[in-house]
C-alpha positions as CSV (number, residue, x, y, z in Angstrom):
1,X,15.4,-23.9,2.9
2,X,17.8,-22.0,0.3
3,X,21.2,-23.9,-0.5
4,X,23.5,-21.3,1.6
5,X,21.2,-21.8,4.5
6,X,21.9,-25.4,4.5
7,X,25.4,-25.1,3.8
8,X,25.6,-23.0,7.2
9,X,23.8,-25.9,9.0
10,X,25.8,-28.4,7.3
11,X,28.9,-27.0,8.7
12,X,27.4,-26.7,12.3
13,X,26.4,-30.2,12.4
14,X,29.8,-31.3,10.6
15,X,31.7,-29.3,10.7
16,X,35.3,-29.0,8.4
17,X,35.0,-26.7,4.8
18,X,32.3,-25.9,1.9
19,X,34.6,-26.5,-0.7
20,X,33.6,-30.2,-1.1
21,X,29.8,-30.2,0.0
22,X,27.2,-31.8,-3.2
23,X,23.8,-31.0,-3.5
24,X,21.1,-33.0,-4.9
25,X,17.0,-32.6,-5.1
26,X,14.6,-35.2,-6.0
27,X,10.5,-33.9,-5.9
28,X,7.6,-35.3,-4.5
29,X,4.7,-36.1,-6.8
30,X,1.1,-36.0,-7.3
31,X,-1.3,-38.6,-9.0
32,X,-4.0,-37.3,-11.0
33,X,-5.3,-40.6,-11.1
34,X,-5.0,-43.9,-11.6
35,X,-4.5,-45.3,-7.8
36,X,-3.5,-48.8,-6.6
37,X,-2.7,-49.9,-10.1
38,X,0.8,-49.5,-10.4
39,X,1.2,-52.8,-8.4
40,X,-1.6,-54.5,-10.5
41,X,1.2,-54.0,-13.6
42,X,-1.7,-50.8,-14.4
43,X,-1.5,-47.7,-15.7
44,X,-1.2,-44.8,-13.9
45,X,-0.8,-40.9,-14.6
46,X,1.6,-38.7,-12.1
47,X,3.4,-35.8,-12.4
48,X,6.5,-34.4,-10.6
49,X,5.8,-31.7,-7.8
50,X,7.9,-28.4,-7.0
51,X,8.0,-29.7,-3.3
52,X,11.6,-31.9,-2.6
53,X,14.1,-33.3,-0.8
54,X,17.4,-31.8,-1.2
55,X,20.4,-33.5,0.0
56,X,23.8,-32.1,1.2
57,X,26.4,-34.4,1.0
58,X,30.0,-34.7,1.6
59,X,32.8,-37.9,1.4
60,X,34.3,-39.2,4.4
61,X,37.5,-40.8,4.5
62,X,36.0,-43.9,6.5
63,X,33.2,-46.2,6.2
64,X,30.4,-44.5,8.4
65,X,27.5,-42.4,7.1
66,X,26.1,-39.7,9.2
67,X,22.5,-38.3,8.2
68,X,21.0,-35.3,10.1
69,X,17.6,-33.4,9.0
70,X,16.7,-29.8,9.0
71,X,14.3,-30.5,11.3
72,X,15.6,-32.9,13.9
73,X,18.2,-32.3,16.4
74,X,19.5,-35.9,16.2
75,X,22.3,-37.6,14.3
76,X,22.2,-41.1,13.0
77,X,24.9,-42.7,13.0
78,X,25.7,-46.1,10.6
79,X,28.4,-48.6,9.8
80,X,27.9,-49.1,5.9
81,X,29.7,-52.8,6.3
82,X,26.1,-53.5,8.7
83,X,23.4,-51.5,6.7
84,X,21.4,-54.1,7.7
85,X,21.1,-53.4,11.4
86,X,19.4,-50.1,11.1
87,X,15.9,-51.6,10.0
88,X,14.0,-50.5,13.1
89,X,15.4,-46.6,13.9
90,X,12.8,-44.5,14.0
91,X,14.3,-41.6,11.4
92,X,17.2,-42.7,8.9
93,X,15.3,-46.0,7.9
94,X,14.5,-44.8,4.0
95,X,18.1,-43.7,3.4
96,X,19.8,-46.4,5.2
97,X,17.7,-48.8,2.9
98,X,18.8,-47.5,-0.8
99,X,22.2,-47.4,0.6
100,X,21.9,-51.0,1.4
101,X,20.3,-51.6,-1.9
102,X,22.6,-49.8,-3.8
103,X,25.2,-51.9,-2.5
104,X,23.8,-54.7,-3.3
105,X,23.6,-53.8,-6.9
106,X,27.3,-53.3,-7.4
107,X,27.3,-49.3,-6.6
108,X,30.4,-48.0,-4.5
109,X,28.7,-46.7,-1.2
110,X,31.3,-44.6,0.8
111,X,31.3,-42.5,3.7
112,X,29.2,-39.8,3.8
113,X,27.6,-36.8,6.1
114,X,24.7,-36.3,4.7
115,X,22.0,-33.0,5.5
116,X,18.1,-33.9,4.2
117,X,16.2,-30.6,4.1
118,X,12.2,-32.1,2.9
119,X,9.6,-29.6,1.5
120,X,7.4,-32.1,1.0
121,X,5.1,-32.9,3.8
122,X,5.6,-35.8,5.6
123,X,2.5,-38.3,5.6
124,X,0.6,-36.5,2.8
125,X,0.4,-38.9,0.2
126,X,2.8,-37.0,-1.8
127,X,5.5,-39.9,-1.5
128,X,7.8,-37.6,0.7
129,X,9.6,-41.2,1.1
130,X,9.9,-41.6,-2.8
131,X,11.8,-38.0,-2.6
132,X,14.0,-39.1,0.4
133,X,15.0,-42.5,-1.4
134,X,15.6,-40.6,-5.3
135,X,17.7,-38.4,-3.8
136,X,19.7,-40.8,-2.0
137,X,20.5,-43.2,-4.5
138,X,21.1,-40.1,-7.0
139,X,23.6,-38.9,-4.6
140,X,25.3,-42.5,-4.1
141,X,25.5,-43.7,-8.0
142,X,26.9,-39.9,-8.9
143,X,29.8,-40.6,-6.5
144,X,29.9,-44.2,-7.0
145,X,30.4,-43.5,-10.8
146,X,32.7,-40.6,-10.1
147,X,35.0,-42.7,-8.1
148,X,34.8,-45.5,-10.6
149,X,35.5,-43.5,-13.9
150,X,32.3,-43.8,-15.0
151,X,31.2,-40.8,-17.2
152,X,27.5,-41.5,-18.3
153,X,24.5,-39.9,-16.9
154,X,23.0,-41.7,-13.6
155,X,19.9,-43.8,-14.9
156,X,17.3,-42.4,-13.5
157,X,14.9,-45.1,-14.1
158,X,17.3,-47.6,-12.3
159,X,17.5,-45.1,-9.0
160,X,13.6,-45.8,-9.5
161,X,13.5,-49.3,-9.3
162,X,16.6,-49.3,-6.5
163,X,14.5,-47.2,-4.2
164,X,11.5,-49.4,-4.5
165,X,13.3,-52.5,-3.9
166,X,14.4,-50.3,-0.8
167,X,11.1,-50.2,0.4
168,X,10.3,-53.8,-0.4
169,X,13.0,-55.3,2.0
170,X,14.9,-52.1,3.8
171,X,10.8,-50.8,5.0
172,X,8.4,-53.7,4.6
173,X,6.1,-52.1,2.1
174,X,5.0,-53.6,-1.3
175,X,5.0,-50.5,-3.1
176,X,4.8,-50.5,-6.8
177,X,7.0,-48.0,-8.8
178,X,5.0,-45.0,-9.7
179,X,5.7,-43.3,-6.1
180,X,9.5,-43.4,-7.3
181,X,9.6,-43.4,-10.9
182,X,7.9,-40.1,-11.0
183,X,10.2,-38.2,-8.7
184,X,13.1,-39.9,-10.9
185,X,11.7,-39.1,-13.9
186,X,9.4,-35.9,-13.5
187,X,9.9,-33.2,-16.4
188,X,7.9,-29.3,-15.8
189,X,5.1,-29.0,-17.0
190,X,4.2,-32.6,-18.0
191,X,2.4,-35.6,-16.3
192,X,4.0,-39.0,-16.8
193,X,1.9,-41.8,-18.7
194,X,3.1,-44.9,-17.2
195,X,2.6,-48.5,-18.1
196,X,3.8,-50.3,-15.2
197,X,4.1,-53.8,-16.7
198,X,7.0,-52.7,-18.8
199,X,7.6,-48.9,-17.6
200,X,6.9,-47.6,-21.0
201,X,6.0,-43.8,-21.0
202,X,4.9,-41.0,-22.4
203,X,5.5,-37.3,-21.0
204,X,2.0,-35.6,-21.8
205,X,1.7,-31.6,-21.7
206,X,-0.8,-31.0,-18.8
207,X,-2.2,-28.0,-20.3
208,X,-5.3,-27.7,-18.0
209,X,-6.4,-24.4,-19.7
210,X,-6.2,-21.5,-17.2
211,X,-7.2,-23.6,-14.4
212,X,-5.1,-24.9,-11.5
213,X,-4.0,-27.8,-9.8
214,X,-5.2,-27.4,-5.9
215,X,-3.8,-30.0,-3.4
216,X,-5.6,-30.1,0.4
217,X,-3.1,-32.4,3.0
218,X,-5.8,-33.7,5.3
219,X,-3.0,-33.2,8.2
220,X,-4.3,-36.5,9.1
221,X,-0.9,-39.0,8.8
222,X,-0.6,-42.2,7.6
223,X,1.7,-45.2,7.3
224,X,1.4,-47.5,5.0
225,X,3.0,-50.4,6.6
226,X,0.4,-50.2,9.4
227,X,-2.2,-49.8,6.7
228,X,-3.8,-52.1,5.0
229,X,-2.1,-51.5,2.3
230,X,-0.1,-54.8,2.1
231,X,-3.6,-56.4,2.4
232,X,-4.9,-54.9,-0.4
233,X,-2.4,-56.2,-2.4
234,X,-2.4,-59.8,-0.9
235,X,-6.4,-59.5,-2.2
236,X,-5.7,-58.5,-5.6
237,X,-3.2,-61.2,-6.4
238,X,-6.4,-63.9,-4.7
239,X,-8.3,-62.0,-7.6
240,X,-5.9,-62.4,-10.2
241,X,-5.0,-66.1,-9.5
242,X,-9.0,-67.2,-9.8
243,X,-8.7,-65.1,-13.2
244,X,-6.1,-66.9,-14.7
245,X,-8.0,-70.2,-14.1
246,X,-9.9,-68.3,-17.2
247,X,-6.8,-66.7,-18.6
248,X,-3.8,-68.3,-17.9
249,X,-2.0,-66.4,-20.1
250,X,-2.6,-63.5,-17.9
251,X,0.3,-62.2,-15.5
252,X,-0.8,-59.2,-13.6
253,X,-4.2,-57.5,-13.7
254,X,-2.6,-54.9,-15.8
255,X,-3.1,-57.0,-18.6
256,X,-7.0,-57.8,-18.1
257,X,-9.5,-55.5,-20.3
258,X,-12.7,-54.3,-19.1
259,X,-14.4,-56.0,-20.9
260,X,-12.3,-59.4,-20.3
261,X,-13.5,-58.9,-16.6
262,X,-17.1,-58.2,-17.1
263,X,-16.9,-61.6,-19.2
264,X,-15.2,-64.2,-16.1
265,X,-16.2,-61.7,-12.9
266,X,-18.6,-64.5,-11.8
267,X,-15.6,-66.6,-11.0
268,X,-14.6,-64.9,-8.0
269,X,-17.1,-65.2,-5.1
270,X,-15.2,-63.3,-2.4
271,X,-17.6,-60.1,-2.7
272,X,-14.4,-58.0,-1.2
273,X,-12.0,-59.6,-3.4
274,X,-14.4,-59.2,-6.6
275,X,-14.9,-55.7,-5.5
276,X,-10.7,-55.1,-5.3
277,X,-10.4,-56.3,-9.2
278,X,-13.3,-54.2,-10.2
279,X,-11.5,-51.1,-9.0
280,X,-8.1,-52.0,-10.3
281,X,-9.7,-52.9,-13.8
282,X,-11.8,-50.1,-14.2
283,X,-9.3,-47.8,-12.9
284,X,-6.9,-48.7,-15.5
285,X,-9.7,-47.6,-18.3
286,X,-10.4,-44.1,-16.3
287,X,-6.6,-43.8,-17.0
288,X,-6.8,-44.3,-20.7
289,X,-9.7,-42.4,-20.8
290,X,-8.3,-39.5,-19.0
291,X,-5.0,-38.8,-21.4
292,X,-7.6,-39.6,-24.2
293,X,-9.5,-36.4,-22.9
294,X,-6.8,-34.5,-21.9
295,X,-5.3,-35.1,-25.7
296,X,-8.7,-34.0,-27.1
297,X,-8.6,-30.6,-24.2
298,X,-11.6,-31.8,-22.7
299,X,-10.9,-30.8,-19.3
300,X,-14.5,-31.2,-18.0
301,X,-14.3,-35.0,-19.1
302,X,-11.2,-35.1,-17.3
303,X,-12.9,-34.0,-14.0
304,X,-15.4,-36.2,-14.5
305,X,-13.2,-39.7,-14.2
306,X,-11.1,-37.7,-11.6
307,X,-14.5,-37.7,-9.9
308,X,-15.5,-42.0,-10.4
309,X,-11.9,-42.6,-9.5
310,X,-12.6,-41.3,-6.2
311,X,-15.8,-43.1,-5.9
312,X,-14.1,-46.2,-6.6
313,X,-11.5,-45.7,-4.0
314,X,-14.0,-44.9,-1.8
315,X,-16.1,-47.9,-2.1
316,X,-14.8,-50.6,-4.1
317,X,-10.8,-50.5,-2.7
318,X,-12.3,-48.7,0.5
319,X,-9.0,-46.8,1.2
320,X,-10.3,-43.3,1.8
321,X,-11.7,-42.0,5.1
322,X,-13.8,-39.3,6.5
323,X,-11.1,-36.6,6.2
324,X,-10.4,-37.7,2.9
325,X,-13.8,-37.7,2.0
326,X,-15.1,-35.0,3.7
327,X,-12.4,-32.6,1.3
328,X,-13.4,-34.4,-1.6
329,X,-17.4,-33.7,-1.0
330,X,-16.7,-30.1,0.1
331,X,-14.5,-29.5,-3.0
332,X,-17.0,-30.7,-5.4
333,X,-19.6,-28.4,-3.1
334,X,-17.9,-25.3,-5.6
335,X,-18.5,-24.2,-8.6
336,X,-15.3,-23.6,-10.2
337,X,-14.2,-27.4,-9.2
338,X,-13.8,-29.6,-12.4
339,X,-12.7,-32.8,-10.8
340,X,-11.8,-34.1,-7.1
341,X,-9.9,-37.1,-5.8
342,X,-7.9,-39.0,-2.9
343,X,-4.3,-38.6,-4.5
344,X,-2.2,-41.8,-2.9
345,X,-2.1,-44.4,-1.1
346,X,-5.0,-43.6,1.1
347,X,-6.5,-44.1,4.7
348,X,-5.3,-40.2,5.1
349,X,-2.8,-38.2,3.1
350,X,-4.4,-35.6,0.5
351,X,-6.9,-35.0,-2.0
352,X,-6.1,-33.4,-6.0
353,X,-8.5,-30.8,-7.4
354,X,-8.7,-29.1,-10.9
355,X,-10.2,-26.0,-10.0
356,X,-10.9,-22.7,-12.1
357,X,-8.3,-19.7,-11.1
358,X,-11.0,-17.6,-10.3
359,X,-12.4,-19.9,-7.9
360,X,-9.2,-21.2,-6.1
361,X,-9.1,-18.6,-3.3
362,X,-13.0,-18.9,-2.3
363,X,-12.1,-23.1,-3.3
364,X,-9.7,-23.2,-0.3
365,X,-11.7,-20.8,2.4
366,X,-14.6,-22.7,2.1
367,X,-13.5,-26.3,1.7
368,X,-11.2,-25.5,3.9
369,X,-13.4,-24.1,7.0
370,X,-16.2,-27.3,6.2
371,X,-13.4,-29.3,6.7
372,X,-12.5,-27.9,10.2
373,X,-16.0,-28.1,11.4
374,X,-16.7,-31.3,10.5
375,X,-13.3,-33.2,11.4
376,X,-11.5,-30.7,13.8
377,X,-8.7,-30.7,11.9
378,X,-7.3,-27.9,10.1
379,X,-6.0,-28.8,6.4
380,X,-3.1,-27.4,4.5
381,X,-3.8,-26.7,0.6
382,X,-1.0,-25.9,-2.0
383,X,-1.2,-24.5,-5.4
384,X,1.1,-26.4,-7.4
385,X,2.6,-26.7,-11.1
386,X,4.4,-30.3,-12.1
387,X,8.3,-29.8,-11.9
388,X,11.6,-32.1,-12.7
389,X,12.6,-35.2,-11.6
390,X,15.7,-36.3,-9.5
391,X,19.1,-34.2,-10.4
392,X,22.2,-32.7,-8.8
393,X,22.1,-29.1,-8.1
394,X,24.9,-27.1,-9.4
């Protein structure tokens, strides 16, 4: 929705003048691989999407903040003096959260109507919460630090970390950081190399040679606090802690090599548990791998760990499902396809493709109608390029 569009709808819901209205955007993001490591203190490899959240906001002169979406004909409503009441309403949760975190971390949270406008697809695995919870502590610490007489730039990288702690205890999900670092800290044209131990990173130029990203949205949803997404986690930190017994010097399987693992695998005899730290461990070398290739413009090689990632999801960390595997085998079905994978958390959400230009159109009628006929459900696919992070909109 354009700006003056949601200005007019601002003003319905509202009411009162322009004059003072804010506007702030924050993107979703895609992974192009690396998945379920960020937690694991991994590596991982995202990149900023075009798709958003853009936030109108405007002070109030008490303590209450009102949110209303584009979509939704309801107002929430919410004391900021009881942000902690809110936990269970069904829409308002994720911005009700990083409020309440932000003011636990010393930021000046005042009263607010607030209008979310969200391009990115809700339950796609393309962290459409990360883009809610950016934007909302970007709006909060710019006003916060206005009010205050503070005159550096927001830190971006903190509204990161704020918005996962958000999610933590505002949601219930143990999300690591990539979902939210990436939308803080996306730059056009560029993937993010992420060490999440320390959050050390490196933008790197995706220059995928003529060919183009293609995302599919299974259209099937997910949650990942009804997932077993919590349990995954829960397994690898069993993993980890039988490691250590070997390593004790070891805080997070993040810091394990490949070939560390291959040497004291035999200590873990939970097959599933063994089978979670092989995916985490080798997944972390596919990432170092991949910017290797993609440094040396070997896009084929690229696809090709693009391709075992998926594999590993699939049946070492068992997250994907038939929709998600379904697009990932029809994709691969077409010539022009370099790579194809389950982008996310999983159990639903979408898939990321590399495909050749020439090929995207017959790419997306044919996976697309295989997909139909074998799951009934009728996928959405965008052609994307990697965008900006988390900014105001002047």
């Amino acid at each position: 929705m354009e700006i003056k569009e949601m200005k007019s709808m601002f003003l319905e819901y509202f009411g009162g003048e322009d004059k003072d209205i804010r506007a702030f955007a924050s993107p979703g993001r895609v992974n192009l691989i690396g998945e379920h490591t960020d937690y694991n203190g991994g590596y991982v490899f995202p990149g900023a999407l075009k798709m958003k959240t853009t936030i109108l906001c405007r002070v109030r002169g008490d303590r209450k903040i009102r949110l209303m979406a584009s979509d939704l004909k309801i107002m929430v409503e919410a004391d900021i003096d009881n942000l902690e009441n809110y936990k269970d309403i069904k829409w308002g949760d994720y911005q009700l959260g990083v409020a309440y975190e932000m003011l636990k971390n010393g930021y000046d949270v005042m009263g607010m109507d607030m209008l979310y406008d969200d391009t990115t697809p809700h339950g796609s695995g393309l962290s459409s919460s990360a883009a809610i919870e950016v934007s909302t502590a970007l709006c909060i610490a710019t006003l916060s630090n206005e009010k205050n007489g503070i005159t550096t730039p927001v830190d971006m990288i903190e509204m990161a970390k704020i918005s996962q702690m958000a999610e933590h205890n505002y949601i219930g999900v143990k999300c690591g950081i990539m979902d939210q670092f990436s939308s803080a800290m996306g730059k056009e044209g560029h993937a993010i190399f992420l060490d999440c131990k320390d959050l050390s990173y490196k933008y790197v130029e995706l220059d995928l040679k003529g060919k183009k990203i293609v995302i599919a949205n299974t259209n099937k949803k997910h949650s990942l606090g009804s997932s077993a997404y919590n349990q995954r986690r829960l397994e690898c930190e069993t993993g980890l802690e039988i490691l250590k017994t070997a390593m004790p010097a070891k805080t997070c399987l993040g810091e394990i090599s490949r070939e560390e693992f291959e040497a004291h695998k035999h200590l873990i005899d939970d097959e599933i548990v063994l089978k979670r730290v092989e995916h985490v461990i080798c997944e972390d070398d596919r990432v170092l791998r991949s910017v290797d290739a993609l440094g040396k413009g070997d896009i084929a090689e690229f696809g090709r760990l693009m391709n075992a990632s998926h594999d590993s999801l699939r049946d070492l960390y068992e997250v994907t499902c038939l929709e998600l595997d379904t697009l990932v085998d029809e994709a691969r079905k077409i010539s022009g396809t370099v790579g194809s994978r389950m982008t996310g958390a999983g159990f639903g959400g979408s898939t990321v493709s590399i495909v050749e230009q020439d090929c995207v159109d017959e790419f997306i009628e044919k996976v697309g109608k295989a997909y139909t006929e074998i799951t009934g459900l009728t996928a959405d696919f965008y052609v994307t390029e990697l965008g900006d992070g988390g900014k105001e909109l002047k």
